[in-house]
C-alpha positions, 0 to 999 in steps of 0.5 A: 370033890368037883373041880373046874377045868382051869383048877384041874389043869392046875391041880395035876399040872398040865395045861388045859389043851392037855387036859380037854385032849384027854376028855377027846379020848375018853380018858377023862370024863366031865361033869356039869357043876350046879353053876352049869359049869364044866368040873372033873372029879378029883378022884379021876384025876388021880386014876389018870394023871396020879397025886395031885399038886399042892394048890395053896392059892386057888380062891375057890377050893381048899387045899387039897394038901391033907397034911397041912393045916389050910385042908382044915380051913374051910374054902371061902 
């Protein structure tokens, strides 16, 4: 799963001058999302910062929490 910049920085809880550091180094890569927006894997962000955060609230991706019962809601 591909999430925004904004949303990644949210999701491993750093900010985005953080975030845009490590894609400077290398250590994080981005991809363009079918909107033409910037978005980074989930999976890379675990790789690099470790477990992501609960985000109960993003209006746009599902909870990533696979133990709570939002992760079976489907995003709106």
């Amino acid at each position: 799963m591909n999430v925004e910049l904004t949303d990644a920085a949210r999701l491993v809880g750093v900010s985005r001058l953080t975030l845009n550091k490590k894609l400077k180094e290398g250590t994080l890569s981005v991809s363009t999302d079918r909107r033409g927006k910037s978005a980074v894997s989930t999976a890379e962000l675990r790789k690099v910062f470790g477990p992501l955060k609960v985000v109960h609230d993003s209006p746009r991706y599902q909870c990533l929490c696979p133990l709570c019962l939002c992760a079976r809601q489907p995003a709106q």
